[in-house]
C-alpha positions as CSV (number, residue, x, y, z in Angstrom):
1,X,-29.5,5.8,-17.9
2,X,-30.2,9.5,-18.1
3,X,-34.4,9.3,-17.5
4,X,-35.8,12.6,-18.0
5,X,-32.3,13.9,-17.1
6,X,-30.3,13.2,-20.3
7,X,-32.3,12.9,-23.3
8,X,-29.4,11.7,-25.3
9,X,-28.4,8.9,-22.9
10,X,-31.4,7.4,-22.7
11,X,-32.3,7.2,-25.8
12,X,-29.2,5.4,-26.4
13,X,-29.7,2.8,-23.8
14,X,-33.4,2.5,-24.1
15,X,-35.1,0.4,-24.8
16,X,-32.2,-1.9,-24.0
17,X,-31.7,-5.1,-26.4
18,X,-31.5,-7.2,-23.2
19,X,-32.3,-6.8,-20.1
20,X,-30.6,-9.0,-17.4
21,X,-32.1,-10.0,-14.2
22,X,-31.5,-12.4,-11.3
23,X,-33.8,-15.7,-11.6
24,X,-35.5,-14.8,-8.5
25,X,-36.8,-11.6,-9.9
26,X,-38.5,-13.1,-12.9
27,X,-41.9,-11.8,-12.6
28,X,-42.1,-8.6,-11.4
29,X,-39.5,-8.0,-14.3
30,X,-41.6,-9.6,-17.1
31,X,-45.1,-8.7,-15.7
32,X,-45.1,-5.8,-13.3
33,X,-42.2,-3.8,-14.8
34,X,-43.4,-4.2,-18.8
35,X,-47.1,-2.9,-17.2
36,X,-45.2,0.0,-15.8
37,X,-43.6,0.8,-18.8
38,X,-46.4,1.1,-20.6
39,X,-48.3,3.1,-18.0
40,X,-46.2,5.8,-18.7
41,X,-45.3,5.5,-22.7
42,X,-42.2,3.9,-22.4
43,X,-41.0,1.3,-24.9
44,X,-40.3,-2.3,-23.7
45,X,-36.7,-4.1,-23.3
46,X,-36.4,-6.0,-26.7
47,X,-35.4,-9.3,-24.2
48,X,-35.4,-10.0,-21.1
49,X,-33.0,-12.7,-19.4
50,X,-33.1,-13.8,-16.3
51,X,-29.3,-16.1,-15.2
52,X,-29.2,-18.5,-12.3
53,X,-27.8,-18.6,-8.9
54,X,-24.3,-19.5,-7.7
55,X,-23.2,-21.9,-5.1
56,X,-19.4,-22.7,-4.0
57,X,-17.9,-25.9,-4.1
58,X,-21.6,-27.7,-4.2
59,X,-22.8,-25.1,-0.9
60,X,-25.0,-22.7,-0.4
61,X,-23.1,-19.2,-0.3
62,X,-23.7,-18.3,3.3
63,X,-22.1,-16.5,6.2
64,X,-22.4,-18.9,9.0
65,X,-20.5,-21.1,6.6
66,X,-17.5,-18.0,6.1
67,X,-17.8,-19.0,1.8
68,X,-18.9,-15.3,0.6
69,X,-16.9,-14.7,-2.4
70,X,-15.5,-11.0,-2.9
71,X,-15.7,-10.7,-6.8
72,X,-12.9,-7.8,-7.0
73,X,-10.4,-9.6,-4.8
74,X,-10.8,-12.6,-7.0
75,X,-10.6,-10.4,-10.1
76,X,-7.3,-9.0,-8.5
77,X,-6.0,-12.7,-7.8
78,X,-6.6,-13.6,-11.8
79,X,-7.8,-11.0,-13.7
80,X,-11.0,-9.7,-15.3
81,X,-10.8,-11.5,-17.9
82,X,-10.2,-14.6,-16.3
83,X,-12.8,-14.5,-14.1
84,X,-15.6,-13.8,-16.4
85,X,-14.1,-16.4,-19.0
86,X,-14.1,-18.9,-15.8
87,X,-17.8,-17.9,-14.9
88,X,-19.2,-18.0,-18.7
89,X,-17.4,-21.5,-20.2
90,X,-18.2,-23.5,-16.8
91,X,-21.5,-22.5,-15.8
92,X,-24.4,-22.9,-18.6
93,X,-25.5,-19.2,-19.1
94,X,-28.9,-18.6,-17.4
95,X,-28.5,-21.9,-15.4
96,X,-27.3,-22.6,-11.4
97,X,-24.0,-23.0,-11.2
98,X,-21.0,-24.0,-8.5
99,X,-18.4,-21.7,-8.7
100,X,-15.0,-23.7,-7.4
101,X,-11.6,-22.1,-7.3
102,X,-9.8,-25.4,-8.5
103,X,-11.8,-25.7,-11.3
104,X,-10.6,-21.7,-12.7
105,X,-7.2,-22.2,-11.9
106,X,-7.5,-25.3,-14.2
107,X,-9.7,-23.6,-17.0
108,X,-6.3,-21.1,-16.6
109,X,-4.1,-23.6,-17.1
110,X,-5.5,-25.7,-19.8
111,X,-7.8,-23.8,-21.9
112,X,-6.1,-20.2,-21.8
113,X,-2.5,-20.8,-20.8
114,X,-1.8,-24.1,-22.8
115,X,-4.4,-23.8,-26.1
116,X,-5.1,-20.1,-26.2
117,X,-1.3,-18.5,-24.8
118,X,1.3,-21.1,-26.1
119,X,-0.2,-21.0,-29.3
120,X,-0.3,-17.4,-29.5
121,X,3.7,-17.7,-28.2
122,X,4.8,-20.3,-30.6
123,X,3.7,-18.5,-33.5
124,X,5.0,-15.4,-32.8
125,X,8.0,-16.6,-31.8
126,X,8.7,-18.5,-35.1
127,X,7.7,-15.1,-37.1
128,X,10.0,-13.0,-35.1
129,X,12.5,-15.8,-36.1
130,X,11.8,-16.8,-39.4
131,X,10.0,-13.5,-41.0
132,X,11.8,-10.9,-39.0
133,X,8.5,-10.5,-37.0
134,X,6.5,-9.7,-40.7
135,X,3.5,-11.7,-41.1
136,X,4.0,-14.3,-44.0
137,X,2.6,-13.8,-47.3
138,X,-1.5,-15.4,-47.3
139,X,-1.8,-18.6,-48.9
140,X,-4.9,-20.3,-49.6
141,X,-3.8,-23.8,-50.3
142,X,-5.4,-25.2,-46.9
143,X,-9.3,-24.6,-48.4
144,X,-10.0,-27.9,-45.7
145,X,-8.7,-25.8,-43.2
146,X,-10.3,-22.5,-43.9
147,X,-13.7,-24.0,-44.3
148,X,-13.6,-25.3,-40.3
149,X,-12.8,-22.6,-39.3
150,X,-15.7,-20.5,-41.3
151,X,-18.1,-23.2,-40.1
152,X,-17.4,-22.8,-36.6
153,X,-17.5,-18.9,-37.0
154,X,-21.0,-19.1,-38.4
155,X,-22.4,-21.6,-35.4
156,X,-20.3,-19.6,-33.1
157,X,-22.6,-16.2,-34.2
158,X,-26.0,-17.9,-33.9
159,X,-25.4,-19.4,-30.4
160,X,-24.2,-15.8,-29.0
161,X,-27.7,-14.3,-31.3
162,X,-29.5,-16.7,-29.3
163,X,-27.9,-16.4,-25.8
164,X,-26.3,-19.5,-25.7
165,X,-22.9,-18.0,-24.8
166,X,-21.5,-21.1,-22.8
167,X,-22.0,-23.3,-26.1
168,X,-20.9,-19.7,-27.9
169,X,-17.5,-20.7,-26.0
170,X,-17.0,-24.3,-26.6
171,X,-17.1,-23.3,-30.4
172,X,-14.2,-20.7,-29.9
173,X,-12.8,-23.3,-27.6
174,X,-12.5,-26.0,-31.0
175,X,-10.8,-23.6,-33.1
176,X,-8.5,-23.2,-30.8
177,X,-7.4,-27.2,-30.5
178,X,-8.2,-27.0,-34.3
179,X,-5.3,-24.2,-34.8
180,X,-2.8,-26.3,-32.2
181,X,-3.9,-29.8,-34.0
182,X,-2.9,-27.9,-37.5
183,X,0.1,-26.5,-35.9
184,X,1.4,-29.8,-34.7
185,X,0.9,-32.2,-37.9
186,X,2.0,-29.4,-40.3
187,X,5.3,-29.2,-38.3
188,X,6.8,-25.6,-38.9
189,X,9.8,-26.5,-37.2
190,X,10.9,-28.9,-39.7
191,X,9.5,-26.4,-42.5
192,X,11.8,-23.8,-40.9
193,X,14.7,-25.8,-42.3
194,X,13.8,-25.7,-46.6
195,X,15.2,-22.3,-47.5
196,X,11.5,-22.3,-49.3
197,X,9.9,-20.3,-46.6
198,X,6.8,-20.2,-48.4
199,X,5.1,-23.6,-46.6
200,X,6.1,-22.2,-43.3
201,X,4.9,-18.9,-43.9
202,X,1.8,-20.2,-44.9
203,X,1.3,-22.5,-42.0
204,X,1.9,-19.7,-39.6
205,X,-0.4,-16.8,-41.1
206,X,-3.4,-19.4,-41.1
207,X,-2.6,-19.9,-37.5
208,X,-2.6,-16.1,-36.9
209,X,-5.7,-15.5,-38.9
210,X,-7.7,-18.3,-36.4
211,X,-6.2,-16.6,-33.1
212,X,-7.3,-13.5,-34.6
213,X,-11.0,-14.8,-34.9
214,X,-10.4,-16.8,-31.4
215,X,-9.3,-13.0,-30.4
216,X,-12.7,-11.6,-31.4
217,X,-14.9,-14.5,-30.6
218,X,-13.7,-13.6,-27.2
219,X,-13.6,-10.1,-26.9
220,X,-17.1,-9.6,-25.3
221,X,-15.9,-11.8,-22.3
222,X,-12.2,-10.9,-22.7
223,X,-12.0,-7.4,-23.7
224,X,-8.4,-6.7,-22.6
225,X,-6.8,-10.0,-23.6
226,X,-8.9,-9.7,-27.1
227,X,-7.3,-6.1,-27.7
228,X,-3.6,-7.5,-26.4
229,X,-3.8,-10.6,-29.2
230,X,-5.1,-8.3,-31.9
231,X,-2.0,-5.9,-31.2
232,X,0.6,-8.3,-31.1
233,X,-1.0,-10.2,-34.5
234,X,-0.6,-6.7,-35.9
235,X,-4.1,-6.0,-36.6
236,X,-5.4,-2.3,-34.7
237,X,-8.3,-1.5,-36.6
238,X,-11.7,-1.6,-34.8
239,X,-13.6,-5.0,-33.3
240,X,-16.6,-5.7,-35.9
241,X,-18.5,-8.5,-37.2
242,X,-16.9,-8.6,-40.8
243,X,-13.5,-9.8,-39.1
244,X,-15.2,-13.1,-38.7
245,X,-17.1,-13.5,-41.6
246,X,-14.2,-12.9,-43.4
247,X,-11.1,-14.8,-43.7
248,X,-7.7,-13.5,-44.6
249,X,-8.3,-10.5,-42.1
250,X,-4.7,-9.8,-41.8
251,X,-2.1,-8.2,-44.0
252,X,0.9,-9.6,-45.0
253,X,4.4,-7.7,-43.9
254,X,2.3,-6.1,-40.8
255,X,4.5,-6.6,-37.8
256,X,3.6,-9.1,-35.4
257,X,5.0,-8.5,-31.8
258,X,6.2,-11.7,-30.0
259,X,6.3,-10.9,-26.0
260,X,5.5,-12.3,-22.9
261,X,2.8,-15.2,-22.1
262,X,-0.4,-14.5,-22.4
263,X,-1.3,-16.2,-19.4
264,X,0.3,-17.8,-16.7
265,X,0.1,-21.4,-15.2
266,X,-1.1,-21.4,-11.7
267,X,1.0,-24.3,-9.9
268,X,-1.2,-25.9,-7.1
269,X,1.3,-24.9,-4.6
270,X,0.8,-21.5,-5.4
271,X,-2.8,-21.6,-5.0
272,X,-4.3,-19.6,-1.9
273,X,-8.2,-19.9,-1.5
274,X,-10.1,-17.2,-1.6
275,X,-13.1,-18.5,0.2
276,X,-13.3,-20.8,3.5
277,X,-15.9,-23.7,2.4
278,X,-16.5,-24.6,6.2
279,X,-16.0,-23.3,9.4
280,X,-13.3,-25.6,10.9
281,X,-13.5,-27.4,14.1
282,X,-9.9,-25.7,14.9
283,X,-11.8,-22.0,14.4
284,X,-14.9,-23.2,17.4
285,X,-14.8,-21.8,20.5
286,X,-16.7,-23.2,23.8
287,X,-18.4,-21.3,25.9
288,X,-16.2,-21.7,28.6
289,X,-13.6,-19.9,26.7
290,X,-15.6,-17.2,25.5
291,X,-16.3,-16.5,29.1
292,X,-12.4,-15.7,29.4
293,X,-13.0,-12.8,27.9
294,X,-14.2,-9.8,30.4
295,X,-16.4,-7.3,28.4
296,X,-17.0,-4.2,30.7
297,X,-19.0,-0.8,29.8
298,X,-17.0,1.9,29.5
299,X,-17.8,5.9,29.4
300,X,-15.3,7.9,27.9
301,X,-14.2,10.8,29.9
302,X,-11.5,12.4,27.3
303,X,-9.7,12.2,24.5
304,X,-7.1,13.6,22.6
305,X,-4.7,13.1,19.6
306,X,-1.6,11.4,20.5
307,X,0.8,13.8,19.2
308,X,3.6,12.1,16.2
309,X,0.5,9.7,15.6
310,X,-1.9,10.1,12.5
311,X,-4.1,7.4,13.6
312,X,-4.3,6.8,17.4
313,X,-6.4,8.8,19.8
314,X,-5.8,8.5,23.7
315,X,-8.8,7.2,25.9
316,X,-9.1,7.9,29.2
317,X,-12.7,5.9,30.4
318,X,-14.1,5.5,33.5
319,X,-15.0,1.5,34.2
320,X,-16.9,2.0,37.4
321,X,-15.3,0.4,40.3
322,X,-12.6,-0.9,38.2
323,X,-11.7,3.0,38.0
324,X,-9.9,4.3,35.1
325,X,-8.2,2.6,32.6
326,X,-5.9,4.6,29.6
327,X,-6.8,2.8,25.8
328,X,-4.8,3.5,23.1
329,X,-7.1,3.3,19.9
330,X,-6.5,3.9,16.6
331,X,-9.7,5.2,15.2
332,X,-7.7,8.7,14.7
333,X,-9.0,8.6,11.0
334,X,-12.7,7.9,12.0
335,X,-13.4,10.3,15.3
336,X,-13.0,13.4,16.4
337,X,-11.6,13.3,20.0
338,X,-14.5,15.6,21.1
339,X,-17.1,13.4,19.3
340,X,-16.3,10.8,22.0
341,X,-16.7,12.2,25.0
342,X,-19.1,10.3,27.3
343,X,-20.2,7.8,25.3
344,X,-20.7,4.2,26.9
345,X,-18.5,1.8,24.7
346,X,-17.5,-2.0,24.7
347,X,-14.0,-2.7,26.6
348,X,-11.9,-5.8,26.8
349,X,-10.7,-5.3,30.3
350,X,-8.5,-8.8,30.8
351,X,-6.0,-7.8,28.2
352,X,-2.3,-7.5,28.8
353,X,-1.5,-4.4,28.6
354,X,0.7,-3.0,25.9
355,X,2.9,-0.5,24.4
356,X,2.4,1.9,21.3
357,X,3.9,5.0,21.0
358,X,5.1,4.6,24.4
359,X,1.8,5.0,26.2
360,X,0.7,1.8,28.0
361,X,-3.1,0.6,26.6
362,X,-4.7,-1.2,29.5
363,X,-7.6,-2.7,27.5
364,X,-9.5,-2.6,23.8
365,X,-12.5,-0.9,22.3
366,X,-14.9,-3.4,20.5
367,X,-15.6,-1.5,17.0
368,X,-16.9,-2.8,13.5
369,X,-15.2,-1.9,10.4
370,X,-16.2,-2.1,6.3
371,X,-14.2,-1.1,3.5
372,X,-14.8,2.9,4.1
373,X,-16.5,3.4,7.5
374,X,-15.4,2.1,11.5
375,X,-18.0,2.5,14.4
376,X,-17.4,2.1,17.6
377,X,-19.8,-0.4,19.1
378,X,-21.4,1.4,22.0
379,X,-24.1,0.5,25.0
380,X,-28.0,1.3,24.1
381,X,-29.5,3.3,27.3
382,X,-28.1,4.5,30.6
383,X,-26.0,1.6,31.6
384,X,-23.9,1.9,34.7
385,X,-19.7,2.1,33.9
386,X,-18.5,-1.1,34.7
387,X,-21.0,-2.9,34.2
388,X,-20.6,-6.5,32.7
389,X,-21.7,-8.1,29.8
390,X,-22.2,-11.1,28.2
């Protein structure tokens, strides 16, 4: 945060208004840091929170069991938005939760898809129809109505004051089966058929002015979706505080845009999991067939760049009295031919041997690969060629 670096910057972020921790960091945060802190001058964090751990589907996240969950792929699969909307409204802030894909796809469906996106659709829609996509003239006949809704605004603000953003979300949650109750008894499809437009009209700018508080209610957790409902409501001014605690927000004859669905229903069908719960019996291997697989110790005597190819390098390694074998590799993009050059590596000498770029491979390398890097797994000491392992 720009500590004796960037005056500016830190002084913006510090002393931070809340400062978030993992559970199992709880002391040394609130004890030890604070001390530090004031060792050297330094104001304390106005709060400090410290939010639970997460299991998946009632496990313990753990390799052995192949459930490690990779947070951007599943951001990729739904969205941001979705994901931290999923997180936040079924797993009590600060608490242990169980994360379970079943159970997003179905806060997808039901809570943002049908209450939150139809509604949004609906409306607009019948604007674009009815009002040639201006926003009806503000009528405050429905005082019952408005007075909900500025009720569960004002708990709304004290449970996110007081951390309690889970409840914070069950609040926005009720407007929004408030605003599709009010939809369905006040019936604007009949309405649609008086040539006095003025009871529809009305109907549909209360409904607006709720998704537009929904909208910011949401906007700490759903940013991008929050900016998207405000847009197509017609509103574009800036995010603040007074567009809840007011009500009649939005202008009449601003344009409202009807487009696609917010969201999209998930059918189960479509529904590929991101995490393996269990290691299947199917996946086990006995020893007896981990055996079939001949692991040899191989020194590399040259390589070179296999010319037409970006990523392969040719091997030529020296297996002891098994002689020579040629391995086509394609760690191209990772090693320098001359970087390789008698090094003792891992080779999978029962292989079939193969073709690619018509130069037979007659065995594998062993290598580990992240997202960025690929090493070559190679033999600690001075280890004969050819020699086994296992």
């Amino acid at each position: 945060v720009g500590f004796m670096k960037d005056e500016s910057r830190f002084s913006y972020y510090w002393p931070a208004d809340l400062h978030l921790i993992g559970k199992e960091i709880n002391r040394f945060h609130s004890i030890v840091w604070p001390a530090m802190l004031m060792s050297v001058g330094l104001p304390l964090p106005k709060k400090v929170f410290a939010h639970g751990w997460l299991t998946v589907n009632g496990q313990k996240i753990s390799k052995s069991l192949g459930n490690a969950i990779d947070p951007r792929f599943l951001a990729d699969k739904y969205g941001n938005d979705v994901v931290r909307f999923y997180l936040l409204r079924d797993i009590v802030f600060g608490k242990d939760g169980d994360f379970s894909e079943q159970n997003l796809v179905n806060r997808l469906n039901a809570d943002l898809a049908n209450n939150y996106g139809n509604l949004l659709h609906r409306t607009t829609a019948m604007i674009k129809k009815h009002f040639n996509s201006k926003l009806p003239e503000r009528d405050l006949s429905d005082s019952k109505l408005v007075e909900e809704v500025m009720t569960a605004v004002k708990s709304f603000t004290h449970l996110m004051d007081t951390l309690q953003i889970t409840q914070a979300l069950d609040k926005a949650m009720e407007l929004l089966t408030l605003a599709n109750k009010y939809f369905d008894e006040k019936k604007p499809w009949i309405l649609a058929k008086d040539e006095n437009k003025k009871p529809l009209g009305s109907v549909l700018y209360n409904v607006c002015e709720i998704l537009l508080k929904v909208a910011v209610m949401l906007a700490p957790i759903m940013p991008e979706t929050s900016l998207d409902v405000m847009n197509r409501l017609g509103f574009n001014g800036d995010i603040s505080e007074q567009l809840l605690s007011t009500w009649g927000v939005l202008k009449s004859k601003d344009t409202v845009k009807h487009g696609k669905p917010l969201f999209t229903k998930i059918q189960e069908k479509q529904t590929k999991p991101v995490v393996n719960t269990q290691l299947q019996e199917d996946n086990l291997i006995s020893i007896d067939e981990f055996k079939k697989i001949q692991l040899k110790v191989g020194k590399v005597l040259r390589a070179e760049k296999i010319p037409k190819s970006k990523k392969l390098l040719k091997l030529i390694v020296d297996l002891g009295p098994l002689g020579q074998r040629q391995i086509i590799a394609g760690i191209a993009n990772y090693y320098e031919p001359q970087g390789l050059l008698g090094k003792s590596i891992v080779v999978v000498i029962n292989l079939k041997p193969v073709k690619l770029m018509g130069l037979e491979s007659q065995g594998m390398l062993l290598a580990a690969k992240s997202d960025a890097e690929l090493k070559i797994l190679t033999v600690d000491g001075s280890i004969e060629p050819g020699s086994a392992i296992s």
